[in-house]
C-alpha positions, 0 to 999 in steps of 0.5 A, spaced: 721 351 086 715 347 082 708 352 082 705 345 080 699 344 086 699 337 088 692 333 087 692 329 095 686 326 095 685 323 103 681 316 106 677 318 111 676 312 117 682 310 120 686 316 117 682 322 119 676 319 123 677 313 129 673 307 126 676 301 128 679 303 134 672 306 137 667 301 135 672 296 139 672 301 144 663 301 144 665 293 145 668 293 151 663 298 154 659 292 152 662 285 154 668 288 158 675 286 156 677 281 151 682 280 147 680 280 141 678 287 142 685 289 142 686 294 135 693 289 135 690 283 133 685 287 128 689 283 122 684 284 117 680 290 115 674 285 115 672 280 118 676 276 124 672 270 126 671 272 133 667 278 137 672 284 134 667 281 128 661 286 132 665 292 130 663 292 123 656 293 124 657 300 127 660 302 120 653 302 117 650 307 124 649 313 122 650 314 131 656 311 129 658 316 123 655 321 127 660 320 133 667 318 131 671 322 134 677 326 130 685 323 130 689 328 134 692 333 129 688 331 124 685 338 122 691 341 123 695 335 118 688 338 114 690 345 114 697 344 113 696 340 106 691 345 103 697 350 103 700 347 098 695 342 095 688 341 092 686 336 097 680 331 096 676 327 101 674 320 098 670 315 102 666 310 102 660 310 107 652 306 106 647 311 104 644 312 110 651 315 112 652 320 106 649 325 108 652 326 116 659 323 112 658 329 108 657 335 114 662 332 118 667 333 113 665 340 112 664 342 119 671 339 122 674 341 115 672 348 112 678 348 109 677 343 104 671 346 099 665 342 099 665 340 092 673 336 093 668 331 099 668 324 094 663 319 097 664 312 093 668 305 093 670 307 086 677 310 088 681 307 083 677 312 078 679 318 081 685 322 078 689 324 084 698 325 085 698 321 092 692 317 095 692 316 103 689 310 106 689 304 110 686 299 105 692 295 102 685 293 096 684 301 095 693 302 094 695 296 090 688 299 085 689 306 085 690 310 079 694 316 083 701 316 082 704 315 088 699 312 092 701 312 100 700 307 106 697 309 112 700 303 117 696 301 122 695 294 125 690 291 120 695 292 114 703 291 117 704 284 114 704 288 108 713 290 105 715 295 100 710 299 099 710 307 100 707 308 107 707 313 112 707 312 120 704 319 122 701 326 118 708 329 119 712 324 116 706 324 110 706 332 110 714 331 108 713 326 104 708 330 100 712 337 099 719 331 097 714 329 091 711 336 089 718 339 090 715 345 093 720 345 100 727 349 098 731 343 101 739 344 100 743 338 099 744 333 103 750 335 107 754 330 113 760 333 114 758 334 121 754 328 122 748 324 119 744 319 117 745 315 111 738 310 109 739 304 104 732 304 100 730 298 096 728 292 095 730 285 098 737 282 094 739 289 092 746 288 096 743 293 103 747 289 108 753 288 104 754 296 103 752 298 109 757 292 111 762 295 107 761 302 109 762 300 117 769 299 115 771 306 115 770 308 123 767 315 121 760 311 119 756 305 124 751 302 123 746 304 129 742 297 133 735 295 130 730 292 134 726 287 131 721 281 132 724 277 126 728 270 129 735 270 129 738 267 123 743 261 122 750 263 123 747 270 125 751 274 130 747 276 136 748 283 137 746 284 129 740 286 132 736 287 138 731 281 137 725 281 142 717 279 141 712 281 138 708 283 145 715 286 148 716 290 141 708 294 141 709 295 149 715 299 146 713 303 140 706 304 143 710 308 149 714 311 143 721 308 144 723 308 137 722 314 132 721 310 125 718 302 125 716 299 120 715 291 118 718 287 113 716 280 112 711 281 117 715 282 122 716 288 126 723 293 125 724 300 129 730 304 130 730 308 137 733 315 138 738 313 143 742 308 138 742 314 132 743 320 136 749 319 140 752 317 133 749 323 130 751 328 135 759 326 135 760 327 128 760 321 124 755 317 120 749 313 122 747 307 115 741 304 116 738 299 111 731 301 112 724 301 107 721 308 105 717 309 110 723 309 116 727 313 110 720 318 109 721 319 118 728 319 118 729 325 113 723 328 116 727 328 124 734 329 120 733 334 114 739 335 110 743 331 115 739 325 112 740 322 105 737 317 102 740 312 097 737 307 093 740 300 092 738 296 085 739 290 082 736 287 076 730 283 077 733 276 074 738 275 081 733 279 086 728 273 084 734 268 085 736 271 091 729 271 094 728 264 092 734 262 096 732 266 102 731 261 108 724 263 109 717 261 107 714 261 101 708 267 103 714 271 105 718 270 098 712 271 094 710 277 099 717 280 097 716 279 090 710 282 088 712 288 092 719 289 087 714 293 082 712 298 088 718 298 091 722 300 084 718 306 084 721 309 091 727 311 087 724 318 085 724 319 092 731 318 093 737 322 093 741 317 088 741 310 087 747 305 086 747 299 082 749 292 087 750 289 079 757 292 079 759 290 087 758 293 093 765 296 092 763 301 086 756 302 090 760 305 096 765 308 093 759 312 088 756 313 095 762 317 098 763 320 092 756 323 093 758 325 100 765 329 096 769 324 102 775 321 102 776 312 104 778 312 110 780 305 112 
């Protein structure tokens, strides 16, 4: 096991502190119910152009600063990484904020020196292994080696970069990194999860396709807010709204979700665990932050494999995707965050050489034999 101690360094609005959904909610104490108030139609971190745009203000109150109330489990998540990591608070408050800034993550935080509290915008200076934030402007600049994504309402049009949906699935994903969990190698002989990791164009679907061909693998039913494609069967996913699919992640029907191409993706308990508990092999195509919770729920039950391509036929393939052009562009400049998501994962395969040599490196890595 690595002595190495990770250098975490943590944003603090919106990760550790409410912010944007408690000034919303001094909104509403104010003018009632609206719609715009709603923290899911917060899609920027800035301005929106209507009256959710009174929030910001609150940000430069020093009674606001003073008063933002603390995310469940936050200081539990902060002592939990101090165990293994030197942890830093790096956050960007008005001058007339620092101070109480400064004292509150002290007193809330005691496990955290003094000397780790950073109060500044420049994060992309600070030397750091993982950085953990909200702010997709403060991720694409980081330094940090593996700077992470914080999903939150304001940030989910955002693919392929490294994010998490909890602090559990963050604390997991911090001892994969510094290697300081003793894990054994993934073991799915009485059942598990398989998560195809990569980037779009890079065969996922088609090995999953390929693998489902042996009943002892099955591809558990997703739900997403994406339309159905041209020639797509029904039953290929489980296609709803966007309304209907936040009514159910909110009331915790699935147990990863994640957007791709703006459009919302989540796997539910009930359409992994029956295959799970009767032996057999759950494949699900999924981003690093679904694989990230899955291997957190499923331990060495779950392994992770990551699909590549080479880059010249991941652009073609994009290009030739029927979708908008902001969605294509999305998808490409993407491709940098997500080949670096290799580290995280068990192996990889290489769709160059077909899906047929991919899933029979897969069933090599599992010591199993075809059954067709």
């Amino acid at each position: 096991m690595r002595k190495y101690r990770l250098r975490i360094g943590l944003d603090v609005d919106d990760i550790l502190y409410e912010c944007n959904s408690y000034a919303l909610r001094l909104l509403k104490e104010k003018y009632g119910d609206d719609p715009a108030l709603d923290i899911n139609n917060i899609r920027e971190w800035g301005l929106q152009g209507d009256l959710s745009d009174e929030r910001i203000a609150y940000f430069s109150s020093p009674d606001f600063v003073a008063s933002q109330p603390l995310y469940p489990g936050a200081r539990r998540f902060v002592r939990e990484l101090c165990k293994t990591a030197d942890v830093f608070f790096i956050t960007a408050v008005p001058l007339n904020c620092m101070s109480i800034r400064a004292e509150r993550l002290a007193n809330d935080f005691p496990d955290v020196p003094a000397g780790n509290i950073i109060i500044g915008t420049r994060k992309d200076v600070v030397n750091l292994d993982i950085l953990l934030d909200d702010g997709a402007h403060n991720i694409s600049s980081s330094q940090a080696s593996y700077p992470v994504l914080m999903r939150r309402p304001w940030n989910s049009d955002l693919s392929g970069l490294l994010s998490v949906n909890s602090y559990d699935d963050f604390i997991h994903l911090a001892k994969m990194i510094g290697n300081s969990f003793v894990g054994k190698t993934p073991d799915l002989k009485s059942g598990g999860v398989i998560c195809l990791v990569g980037p779009s164009g890079t065969g996922k679907t088609e090995i999953a396709a390929e693998l489902t061909k042996d009943s002892r693998f099955e591809k558990p039913l997703t739900t997403t807010t994406r339309p159905r494609r041209a020639g797509e069967e029904a039953d290929a996913y489980r296609f709803v709204g966007t309304a209907q699919f936040i009514k159910e992640r909110d009331a915790g029907e699935f147990i990863e979700t994640t957007v791709y191409g703006k459009h919302f993706f989540g796997t539910s308990e009930k359409h992994i665990s029956p295959i799970v508990s009767s032996g057999r092999i759950a494949v699900i195509p999924i981003d690093i932050c679904g694989a990230v919770t899955l291997k957190n729920k499923y331990g060495q039950r779950a392994l992770l494999v990551f699909t590549e391509r080479n880059k010249r036929d991941i652009y073609l393939n994009i290009i030739h995707r029927k979708t908008t052009d902001e969605d294509k562009v999305s998808r490409m400049l993407s491709l940098d965050f997500e080949f670096r998501n290799i580290e995280l994962c068990d192996f990889a395969v290489n769709y160059d050489q077909g899906a047929e040599k991919c899933v029979e490196k897969i069933y090599s890595e599992l010591n199993m034999k075809r059954e067709i």
